[in-house]
PQR file of N, CA, C, O and H, with PARSE charges and radii, in Angstrom:
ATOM      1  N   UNK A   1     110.857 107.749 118.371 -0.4000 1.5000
ATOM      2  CA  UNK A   1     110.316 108.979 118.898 -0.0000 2.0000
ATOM      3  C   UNK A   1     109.113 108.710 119.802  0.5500 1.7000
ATOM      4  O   UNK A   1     108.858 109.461 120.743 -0.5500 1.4000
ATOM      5  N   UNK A   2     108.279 107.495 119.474 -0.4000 1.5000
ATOM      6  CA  UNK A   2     107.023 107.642 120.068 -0.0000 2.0000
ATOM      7  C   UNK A   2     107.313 107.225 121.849  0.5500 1.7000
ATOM      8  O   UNK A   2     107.013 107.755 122.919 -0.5500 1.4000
ATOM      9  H   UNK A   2     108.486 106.885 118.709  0.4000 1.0000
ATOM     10  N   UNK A   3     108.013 106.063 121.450 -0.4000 1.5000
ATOM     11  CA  UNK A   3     109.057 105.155 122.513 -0.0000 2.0000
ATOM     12  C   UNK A   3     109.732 106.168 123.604  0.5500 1.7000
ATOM     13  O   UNK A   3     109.345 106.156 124.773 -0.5500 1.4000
ATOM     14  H   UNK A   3     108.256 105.633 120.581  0.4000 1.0000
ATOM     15  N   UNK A   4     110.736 107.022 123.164 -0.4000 1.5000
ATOM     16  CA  UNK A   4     110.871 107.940 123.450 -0.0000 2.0000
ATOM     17  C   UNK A   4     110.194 108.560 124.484  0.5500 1.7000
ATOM     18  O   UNK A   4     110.381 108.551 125.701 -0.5500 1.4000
ATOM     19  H   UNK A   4     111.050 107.032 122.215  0.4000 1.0000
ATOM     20  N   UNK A   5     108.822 109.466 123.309 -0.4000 1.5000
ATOM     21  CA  UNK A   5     108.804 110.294 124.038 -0.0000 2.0000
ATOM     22  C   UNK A   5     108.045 109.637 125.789  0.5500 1.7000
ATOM     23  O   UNK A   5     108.166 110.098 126.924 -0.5500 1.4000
ATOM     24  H   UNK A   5     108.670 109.474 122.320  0.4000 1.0000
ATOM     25  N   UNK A   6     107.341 108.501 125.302 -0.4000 1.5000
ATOM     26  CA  UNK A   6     106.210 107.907 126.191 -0.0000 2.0000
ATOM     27  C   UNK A   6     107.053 107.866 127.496  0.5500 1.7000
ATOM     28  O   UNK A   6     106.559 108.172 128.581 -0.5500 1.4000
ATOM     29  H   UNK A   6     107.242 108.127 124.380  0.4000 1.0000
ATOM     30  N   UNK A   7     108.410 107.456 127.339 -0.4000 1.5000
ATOM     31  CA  UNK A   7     108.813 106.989 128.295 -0.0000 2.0000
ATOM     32  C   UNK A   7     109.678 108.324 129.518  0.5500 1.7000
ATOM     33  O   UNK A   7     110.098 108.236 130.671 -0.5500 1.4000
ATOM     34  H   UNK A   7     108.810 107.207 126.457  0.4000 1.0000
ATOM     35  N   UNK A   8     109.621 109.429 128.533 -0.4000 1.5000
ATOM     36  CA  UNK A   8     110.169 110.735 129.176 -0.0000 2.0000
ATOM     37  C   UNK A   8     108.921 111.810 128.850  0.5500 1.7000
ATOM     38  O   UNK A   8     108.866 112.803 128.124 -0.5500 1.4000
ATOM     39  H   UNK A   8     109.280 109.501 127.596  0.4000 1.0000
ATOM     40  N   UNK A   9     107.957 111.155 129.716 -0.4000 1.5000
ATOM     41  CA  UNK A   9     107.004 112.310 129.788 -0.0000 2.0000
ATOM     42  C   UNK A   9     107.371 113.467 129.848  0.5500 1.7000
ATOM     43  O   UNK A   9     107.964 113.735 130.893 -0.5500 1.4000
ATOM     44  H   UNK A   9     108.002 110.349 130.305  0.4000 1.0000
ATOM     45  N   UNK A  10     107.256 114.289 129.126 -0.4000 1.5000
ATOM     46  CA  UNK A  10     106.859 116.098 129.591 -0.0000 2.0000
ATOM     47  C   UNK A  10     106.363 116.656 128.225  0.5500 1.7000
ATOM     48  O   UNK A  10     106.515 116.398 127.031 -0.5500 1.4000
ATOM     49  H   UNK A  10     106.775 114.071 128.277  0.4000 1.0000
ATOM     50  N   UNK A  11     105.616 117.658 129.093 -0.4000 1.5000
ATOM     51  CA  UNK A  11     104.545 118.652 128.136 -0.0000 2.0000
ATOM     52  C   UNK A  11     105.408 118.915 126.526  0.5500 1.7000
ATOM     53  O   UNK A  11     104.903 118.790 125.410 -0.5500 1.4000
ATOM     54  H   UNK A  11     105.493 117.869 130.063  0.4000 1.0000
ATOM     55  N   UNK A  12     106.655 119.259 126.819 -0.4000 1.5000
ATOM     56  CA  UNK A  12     106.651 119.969 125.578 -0.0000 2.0000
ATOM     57  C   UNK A  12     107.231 118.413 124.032  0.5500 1.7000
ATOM     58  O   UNK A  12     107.401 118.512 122.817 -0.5500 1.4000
ATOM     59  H   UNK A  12     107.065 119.361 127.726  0.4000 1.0000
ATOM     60  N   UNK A  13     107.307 117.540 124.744 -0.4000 1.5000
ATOM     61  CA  UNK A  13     107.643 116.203 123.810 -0.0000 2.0000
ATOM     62  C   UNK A  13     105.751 115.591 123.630  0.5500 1.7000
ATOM     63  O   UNK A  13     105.377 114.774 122.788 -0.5500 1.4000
ATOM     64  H   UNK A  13     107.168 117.459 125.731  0.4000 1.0000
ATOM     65  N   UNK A  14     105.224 115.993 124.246 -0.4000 1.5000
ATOM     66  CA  UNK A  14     103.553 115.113 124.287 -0.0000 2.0000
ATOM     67  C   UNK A  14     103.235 115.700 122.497  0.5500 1.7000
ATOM     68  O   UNK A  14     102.778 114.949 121.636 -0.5500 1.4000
ATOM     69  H   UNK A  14     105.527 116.656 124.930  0.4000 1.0000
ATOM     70  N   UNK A  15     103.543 116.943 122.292 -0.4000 1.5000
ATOM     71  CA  UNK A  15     102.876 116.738 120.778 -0.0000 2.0000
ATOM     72  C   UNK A  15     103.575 116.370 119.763  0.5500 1.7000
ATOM     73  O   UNK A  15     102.993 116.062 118.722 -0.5500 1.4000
ATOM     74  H   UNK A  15     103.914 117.554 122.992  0.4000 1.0000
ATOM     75  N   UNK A  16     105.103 116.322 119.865 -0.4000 1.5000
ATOM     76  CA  UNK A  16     105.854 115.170 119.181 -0.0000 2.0000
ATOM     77  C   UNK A  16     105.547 113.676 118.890  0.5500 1.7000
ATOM     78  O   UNK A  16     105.776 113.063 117.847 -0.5500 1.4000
ATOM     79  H   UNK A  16     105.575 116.573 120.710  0.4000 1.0000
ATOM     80  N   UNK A  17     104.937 113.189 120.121 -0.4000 1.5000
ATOM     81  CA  UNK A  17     104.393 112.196 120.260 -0.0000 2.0000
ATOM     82  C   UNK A  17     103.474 112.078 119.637  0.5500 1.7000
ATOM     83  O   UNK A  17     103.490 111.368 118.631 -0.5500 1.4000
ATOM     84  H   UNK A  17     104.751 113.687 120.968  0.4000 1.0000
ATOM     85  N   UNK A  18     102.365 112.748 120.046 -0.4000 1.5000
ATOM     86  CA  UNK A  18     100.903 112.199 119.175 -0.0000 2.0000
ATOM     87  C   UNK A  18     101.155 112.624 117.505  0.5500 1.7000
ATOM     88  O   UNK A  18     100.624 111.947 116.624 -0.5500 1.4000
ATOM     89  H   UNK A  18     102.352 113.325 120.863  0.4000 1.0000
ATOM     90  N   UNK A  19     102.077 113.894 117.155 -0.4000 1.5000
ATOM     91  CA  UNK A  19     102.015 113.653 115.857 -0.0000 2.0000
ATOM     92  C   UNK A  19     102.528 112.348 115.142  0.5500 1.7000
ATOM     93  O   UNK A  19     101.909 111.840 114.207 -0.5500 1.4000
ATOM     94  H   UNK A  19     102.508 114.444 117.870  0.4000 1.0000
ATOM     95  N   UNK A  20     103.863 111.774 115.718 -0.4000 1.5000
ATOM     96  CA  UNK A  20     104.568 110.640 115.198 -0.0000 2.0000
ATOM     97  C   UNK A  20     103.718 109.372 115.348  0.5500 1.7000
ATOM     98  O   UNK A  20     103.939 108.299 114.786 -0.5500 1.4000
ATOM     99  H   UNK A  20     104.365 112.187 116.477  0.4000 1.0000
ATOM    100  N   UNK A  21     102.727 109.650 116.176 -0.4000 1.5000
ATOM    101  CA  UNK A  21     101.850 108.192 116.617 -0.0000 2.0000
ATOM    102  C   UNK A  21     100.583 108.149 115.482  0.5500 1.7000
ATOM    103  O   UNK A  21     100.229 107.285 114.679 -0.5500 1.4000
ATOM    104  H   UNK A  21     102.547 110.521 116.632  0.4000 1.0000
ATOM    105  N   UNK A  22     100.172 109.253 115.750 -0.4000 1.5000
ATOM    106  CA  UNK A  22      98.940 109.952 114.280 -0.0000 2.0000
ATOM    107  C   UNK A  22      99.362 109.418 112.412  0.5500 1.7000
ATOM    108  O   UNK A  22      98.768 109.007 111.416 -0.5500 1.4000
ATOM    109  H   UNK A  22     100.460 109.954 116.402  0.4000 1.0000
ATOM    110  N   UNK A  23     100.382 109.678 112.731 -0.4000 1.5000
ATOM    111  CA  UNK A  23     101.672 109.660 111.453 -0.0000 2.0000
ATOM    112  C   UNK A  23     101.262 108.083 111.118  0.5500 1.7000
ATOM    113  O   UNK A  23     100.421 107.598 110.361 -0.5500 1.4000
ATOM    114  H   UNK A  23     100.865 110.012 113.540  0.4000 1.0000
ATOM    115  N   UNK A  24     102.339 107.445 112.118 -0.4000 1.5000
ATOM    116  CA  UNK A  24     102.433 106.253 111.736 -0.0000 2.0000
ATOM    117  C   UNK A  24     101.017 105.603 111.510  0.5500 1.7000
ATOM    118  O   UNK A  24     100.901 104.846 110.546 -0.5500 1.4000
ATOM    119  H   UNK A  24     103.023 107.840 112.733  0.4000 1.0000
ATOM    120  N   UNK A  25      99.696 105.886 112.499 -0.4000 1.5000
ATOM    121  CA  UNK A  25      98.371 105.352 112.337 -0.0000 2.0000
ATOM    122  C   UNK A  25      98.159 105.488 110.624  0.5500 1.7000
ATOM    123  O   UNK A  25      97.814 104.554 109.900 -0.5500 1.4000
ATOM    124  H   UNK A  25      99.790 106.501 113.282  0.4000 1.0000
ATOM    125  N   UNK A  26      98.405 106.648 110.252 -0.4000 1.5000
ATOM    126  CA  UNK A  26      97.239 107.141 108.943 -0.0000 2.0000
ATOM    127  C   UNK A  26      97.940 105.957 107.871  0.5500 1.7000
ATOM    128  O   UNK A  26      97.238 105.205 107.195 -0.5500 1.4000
ATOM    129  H   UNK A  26      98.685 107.406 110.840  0.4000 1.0000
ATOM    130  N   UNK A  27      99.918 105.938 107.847 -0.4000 1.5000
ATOM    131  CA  UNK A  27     100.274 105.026 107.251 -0.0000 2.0000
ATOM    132  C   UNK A  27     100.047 103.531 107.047  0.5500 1.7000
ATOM    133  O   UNK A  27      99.977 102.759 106.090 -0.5500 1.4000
ATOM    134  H   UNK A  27     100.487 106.548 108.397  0.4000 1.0000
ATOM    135  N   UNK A  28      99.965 103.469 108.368 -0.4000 1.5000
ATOM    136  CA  UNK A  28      99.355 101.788 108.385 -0.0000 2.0000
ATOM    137  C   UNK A  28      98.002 101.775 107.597  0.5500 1.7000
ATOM    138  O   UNK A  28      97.945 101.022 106.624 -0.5500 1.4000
ATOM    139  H   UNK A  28     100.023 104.096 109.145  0.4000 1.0000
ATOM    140  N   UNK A  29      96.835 102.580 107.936 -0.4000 1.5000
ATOM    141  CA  UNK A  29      96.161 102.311 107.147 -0.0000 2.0000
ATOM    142  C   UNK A  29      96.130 102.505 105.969  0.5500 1.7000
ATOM    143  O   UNK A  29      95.109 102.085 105.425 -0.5500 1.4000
ATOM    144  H   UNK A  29      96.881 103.192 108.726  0.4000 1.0000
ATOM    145  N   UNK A  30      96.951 103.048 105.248 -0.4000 1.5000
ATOM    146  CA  UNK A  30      97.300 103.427 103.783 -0.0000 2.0000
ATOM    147  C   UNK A  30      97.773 102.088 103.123  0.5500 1.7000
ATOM    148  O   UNK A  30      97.501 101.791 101.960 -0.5500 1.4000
ATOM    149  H   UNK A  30      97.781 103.390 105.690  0.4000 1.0000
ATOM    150  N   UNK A  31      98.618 101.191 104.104 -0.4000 1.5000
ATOM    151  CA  UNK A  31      99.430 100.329 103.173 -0.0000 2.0000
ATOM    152  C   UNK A  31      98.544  98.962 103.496  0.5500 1.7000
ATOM    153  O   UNK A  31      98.561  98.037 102.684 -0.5500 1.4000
ATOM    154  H   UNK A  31      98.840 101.433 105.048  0.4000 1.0000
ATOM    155  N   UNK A  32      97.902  98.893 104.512 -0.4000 1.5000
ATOM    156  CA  UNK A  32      97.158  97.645 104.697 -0.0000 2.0000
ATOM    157  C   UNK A  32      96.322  97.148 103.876  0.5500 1.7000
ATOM    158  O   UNK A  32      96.215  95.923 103.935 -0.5500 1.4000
ATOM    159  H   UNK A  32      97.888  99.644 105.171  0.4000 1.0000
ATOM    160  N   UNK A  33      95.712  97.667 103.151 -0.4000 1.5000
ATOM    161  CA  UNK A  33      95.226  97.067 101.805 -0.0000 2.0000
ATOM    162  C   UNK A  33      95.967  96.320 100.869  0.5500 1.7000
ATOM    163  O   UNK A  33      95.745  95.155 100.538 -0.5500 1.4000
ATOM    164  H   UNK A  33      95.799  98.662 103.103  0.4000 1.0000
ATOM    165  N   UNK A  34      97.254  97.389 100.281 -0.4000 1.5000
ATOM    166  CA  UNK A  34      98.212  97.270  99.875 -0.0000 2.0000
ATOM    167  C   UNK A  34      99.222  95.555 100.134  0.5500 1.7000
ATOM    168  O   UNK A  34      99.747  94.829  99.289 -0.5500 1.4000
ATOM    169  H   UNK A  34      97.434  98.335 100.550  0.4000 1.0000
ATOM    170  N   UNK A  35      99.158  95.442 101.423 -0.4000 1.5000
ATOM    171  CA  UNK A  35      99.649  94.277 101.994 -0.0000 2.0000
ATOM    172  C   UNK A  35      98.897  93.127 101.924  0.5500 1.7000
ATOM    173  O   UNK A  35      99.319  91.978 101.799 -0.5500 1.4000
ATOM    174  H   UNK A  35      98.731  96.031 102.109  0.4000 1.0000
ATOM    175  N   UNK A  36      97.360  93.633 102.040 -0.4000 1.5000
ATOM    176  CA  UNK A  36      96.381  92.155 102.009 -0.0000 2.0000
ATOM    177  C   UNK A  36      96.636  91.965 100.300  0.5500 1.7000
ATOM    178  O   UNK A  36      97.200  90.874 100.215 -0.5500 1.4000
ATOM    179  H   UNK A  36      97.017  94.567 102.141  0.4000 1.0000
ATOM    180  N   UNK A  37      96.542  92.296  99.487 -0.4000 1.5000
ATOM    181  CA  UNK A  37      96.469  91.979  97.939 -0.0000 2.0000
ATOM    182  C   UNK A  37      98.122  91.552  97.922  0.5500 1.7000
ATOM    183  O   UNK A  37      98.208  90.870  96.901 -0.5500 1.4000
ATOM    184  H   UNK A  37      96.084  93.182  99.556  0.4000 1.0000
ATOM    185  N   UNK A  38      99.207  91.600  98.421 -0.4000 1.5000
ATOM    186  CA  UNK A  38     100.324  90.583  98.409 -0.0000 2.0000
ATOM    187  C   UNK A  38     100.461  89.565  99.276  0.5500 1.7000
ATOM    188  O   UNK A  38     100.855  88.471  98.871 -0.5500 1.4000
ATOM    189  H   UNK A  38      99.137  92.154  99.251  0.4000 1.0000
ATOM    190  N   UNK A  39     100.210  89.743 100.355 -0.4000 1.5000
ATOM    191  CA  UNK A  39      99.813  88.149 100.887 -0.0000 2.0000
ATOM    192  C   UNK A  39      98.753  87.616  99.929  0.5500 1.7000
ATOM    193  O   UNK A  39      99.151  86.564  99.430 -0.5500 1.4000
ATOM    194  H   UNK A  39      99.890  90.632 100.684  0.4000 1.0000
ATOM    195  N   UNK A  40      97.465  87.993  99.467 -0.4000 1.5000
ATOM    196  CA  UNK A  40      96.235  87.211  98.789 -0.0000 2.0000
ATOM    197  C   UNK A  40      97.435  86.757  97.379  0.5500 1.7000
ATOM    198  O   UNK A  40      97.571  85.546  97.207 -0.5500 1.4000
ATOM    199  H   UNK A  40      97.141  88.848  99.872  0.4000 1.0000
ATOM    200  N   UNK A  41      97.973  87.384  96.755 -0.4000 1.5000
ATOM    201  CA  UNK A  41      98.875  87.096  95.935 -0.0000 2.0000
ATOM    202  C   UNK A  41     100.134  85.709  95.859  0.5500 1.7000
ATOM    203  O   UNK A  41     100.461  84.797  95.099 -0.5500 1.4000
ATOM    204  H   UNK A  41      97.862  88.368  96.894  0.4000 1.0000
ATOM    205  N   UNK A  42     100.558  86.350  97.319 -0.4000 1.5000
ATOM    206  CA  UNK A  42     102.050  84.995  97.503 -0.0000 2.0000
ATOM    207  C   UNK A  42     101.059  83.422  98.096  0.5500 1.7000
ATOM    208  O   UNK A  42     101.451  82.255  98.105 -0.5500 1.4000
ATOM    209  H   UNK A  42     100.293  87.091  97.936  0.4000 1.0000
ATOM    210  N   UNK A  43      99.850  83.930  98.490 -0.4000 1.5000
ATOM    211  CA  UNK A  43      99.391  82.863  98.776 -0.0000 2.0000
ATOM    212  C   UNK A  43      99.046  81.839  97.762  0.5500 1.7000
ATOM    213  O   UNK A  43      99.209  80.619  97.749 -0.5500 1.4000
ATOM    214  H   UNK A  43      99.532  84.878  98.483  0.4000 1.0000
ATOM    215  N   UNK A  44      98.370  82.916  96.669 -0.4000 1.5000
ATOM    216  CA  UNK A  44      97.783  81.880  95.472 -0.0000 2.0000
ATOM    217  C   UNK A  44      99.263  81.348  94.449  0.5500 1.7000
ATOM    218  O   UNK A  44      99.223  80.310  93.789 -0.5500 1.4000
ATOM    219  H   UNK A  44      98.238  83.907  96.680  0.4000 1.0000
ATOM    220  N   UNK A  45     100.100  81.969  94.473 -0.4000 1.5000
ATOM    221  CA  UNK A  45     101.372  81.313  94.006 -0.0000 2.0000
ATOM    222  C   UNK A  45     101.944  80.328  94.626  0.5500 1.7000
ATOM    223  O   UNK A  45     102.501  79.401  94.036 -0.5500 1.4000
ATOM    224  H   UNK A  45     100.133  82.813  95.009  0.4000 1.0000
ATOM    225  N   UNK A  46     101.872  80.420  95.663 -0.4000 1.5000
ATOM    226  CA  UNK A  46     102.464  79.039  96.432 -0.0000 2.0000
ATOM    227  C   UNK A  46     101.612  77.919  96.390  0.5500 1.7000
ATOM    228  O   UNK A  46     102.090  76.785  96.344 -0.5500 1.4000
ATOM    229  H   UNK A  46     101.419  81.172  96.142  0.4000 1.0000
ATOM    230  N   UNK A  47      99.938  78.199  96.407 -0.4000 1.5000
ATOM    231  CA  UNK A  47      99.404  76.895  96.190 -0.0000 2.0000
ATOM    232  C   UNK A  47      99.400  76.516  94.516  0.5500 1.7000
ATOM    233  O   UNK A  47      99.223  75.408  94.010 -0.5500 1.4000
ATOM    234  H   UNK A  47      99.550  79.120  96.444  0.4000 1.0000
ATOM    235  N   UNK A  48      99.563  77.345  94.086 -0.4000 1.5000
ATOM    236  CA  UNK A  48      99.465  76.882  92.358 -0.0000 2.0000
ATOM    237  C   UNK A  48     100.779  76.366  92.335  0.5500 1.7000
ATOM    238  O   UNK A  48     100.949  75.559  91.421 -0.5500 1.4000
ATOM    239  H   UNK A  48      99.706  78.245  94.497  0.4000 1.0000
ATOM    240  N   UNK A  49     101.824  76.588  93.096 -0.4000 1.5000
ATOM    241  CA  UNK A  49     103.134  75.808  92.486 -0.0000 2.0000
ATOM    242  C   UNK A  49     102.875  74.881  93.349  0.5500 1.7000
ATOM    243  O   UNK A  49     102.662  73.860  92.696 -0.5500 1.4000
ATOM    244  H   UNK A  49     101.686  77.243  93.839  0.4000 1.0000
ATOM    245  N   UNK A  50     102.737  74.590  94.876 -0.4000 1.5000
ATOM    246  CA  UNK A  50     102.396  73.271  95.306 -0.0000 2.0000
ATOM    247  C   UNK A  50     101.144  72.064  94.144  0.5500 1.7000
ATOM    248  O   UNK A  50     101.386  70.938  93.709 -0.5500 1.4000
ATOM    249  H   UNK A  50     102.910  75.420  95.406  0.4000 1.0000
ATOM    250  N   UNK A  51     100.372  72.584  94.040 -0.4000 1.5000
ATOM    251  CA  UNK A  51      99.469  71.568  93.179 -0.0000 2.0000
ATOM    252  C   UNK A  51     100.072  71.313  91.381  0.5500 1.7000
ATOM    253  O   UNK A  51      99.575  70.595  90.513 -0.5500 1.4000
ATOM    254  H   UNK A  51     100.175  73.499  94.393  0.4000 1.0000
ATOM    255  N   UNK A  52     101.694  72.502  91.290 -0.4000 1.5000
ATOM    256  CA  UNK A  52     102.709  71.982  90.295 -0.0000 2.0000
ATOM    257  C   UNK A  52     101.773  72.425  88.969  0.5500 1.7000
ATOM    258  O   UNK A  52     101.810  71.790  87.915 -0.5500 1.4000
ATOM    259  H   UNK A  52     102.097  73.085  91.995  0.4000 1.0000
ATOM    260  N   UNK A  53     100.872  73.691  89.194 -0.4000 1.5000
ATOM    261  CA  UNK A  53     100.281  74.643  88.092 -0.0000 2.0000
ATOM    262  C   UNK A  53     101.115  75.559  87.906  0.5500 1.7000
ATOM    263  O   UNK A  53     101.266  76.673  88.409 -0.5500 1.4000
ATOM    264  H   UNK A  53     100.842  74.207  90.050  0.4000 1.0000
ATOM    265  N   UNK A  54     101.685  74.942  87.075 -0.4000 1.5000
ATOM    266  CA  UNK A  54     103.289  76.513  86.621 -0.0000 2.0000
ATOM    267  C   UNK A  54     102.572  77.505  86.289  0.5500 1.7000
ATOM    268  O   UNK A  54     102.499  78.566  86.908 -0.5500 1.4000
ATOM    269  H   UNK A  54     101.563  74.037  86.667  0.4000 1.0000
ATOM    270  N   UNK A  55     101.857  77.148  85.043 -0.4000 1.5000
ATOM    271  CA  UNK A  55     100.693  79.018  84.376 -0.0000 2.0000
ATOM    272  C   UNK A  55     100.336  79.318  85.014  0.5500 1.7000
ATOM    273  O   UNK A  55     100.683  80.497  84.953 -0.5500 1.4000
ATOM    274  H   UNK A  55     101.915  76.286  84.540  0.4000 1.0000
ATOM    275  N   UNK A  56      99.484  79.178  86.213 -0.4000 1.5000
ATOM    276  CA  UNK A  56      98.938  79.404  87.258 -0.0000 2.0000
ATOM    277  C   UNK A  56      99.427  80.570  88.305  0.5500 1.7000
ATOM    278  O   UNK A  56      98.970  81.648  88.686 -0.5500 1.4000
ATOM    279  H   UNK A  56      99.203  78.220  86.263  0.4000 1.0000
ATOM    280  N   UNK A  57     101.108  79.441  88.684 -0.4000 1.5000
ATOM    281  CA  UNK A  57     101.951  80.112  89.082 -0.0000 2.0000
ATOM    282  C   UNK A  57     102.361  81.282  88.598  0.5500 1.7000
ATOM    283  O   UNK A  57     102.235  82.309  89.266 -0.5500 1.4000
ATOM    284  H   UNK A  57     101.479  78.566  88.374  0.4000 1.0000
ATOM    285  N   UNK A  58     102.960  81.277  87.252 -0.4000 1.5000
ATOM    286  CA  UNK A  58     103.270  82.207  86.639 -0.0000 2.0000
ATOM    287  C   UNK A  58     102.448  83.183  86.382  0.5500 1.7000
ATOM    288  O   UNK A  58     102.944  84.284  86.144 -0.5500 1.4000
ATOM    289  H   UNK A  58     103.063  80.443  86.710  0.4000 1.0000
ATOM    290  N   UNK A  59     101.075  83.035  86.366 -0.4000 1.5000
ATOM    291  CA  UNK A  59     100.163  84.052  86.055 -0.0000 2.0000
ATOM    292  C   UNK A  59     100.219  85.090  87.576  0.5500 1.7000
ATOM    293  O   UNK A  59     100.727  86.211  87.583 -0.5500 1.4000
ATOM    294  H   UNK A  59     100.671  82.140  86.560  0.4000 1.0000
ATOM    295  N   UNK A  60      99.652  84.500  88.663 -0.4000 1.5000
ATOM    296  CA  UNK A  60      99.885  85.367  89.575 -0.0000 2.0000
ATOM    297  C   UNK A  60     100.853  85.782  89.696  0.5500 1.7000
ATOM    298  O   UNK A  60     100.748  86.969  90.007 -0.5500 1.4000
ATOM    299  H   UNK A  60      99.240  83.589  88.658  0.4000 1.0000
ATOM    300  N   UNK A  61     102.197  85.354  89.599 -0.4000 1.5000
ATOM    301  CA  UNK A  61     103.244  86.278  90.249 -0.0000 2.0000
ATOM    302  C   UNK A  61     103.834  87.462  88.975  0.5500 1.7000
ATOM    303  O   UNK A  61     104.697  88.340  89.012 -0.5500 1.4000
ATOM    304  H   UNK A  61     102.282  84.390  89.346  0.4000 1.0000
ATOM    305  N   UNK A  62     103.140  87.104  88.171 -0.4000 1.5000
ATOM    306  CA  UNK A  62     103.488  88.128  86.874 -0.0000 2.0000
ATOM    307  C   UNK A  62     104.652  87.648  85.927  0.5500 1.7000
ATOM    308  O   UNK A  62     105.025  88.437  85.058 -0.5500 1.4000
ATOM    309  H   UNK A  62     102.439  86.392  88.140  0.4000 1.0000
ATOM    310  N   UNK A  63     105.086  86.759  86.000 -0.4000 1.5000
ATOM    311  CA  UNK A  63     106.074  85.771  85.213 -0.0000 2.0000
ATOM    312  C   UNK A  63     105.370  85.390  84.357  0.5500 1.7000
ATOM    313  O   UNK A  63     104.553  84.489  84.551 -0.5500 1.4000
ATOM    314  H   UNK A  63     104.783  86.118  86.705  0.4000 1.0000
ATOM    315  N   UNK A  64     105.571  86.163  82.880 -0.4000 1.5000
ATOM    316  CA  UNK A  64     104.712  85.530  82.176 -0.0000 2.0000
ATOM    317  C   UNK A  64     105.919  85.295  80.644  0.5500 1.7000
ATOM    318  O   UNK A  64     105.531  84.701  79.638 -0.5500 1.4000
ATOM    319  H   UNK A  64     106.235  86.895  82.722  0.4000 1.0000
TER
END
C-alpha cells in the first residue's frame, strides 16, 4: 500500500499512505525491543555452545 500509493500520487490515496506508513512506524517500534532481547538471547546461546557450556546453553534458550 505504501509502495503503491507513493508511486501513484493523488490526493485521495495520500492519507492511505501516511496511515499505513504511521502504522507500520508505531509497530516497528513496538517490536524492536522485543527483537534486541532475541538476538541478545541467540547470541549468548551460540557462544555458550561454541565454548561447549551445554547448562549455559540450555539455560538461555530455555531447555532446561
Amino acid at each position: 500500500m505504501i509502495a503503491y500509493s507513493g508511486a501513484h500520487q493523488r490526493d485521495d490515496r495520500a492519507d492511505s499512505a501516511i496511515h499505513a506508513a504511521d502504522s507500520i512506524a508505531r509497530k516497528a517500534l513496538r517490536y524492536a525491543s522485543f527483537w534486541r532481547a532475541v538476538s541478545r538471547t541467540a547470541l549468548a546461546v551460540s557462544k555458550a555452545a561454541k565454548e561447549q557450556k551445554w547448562d549455559s546453553a540450555n539455560e538461555f534458550s530455555g531447555c532446561r
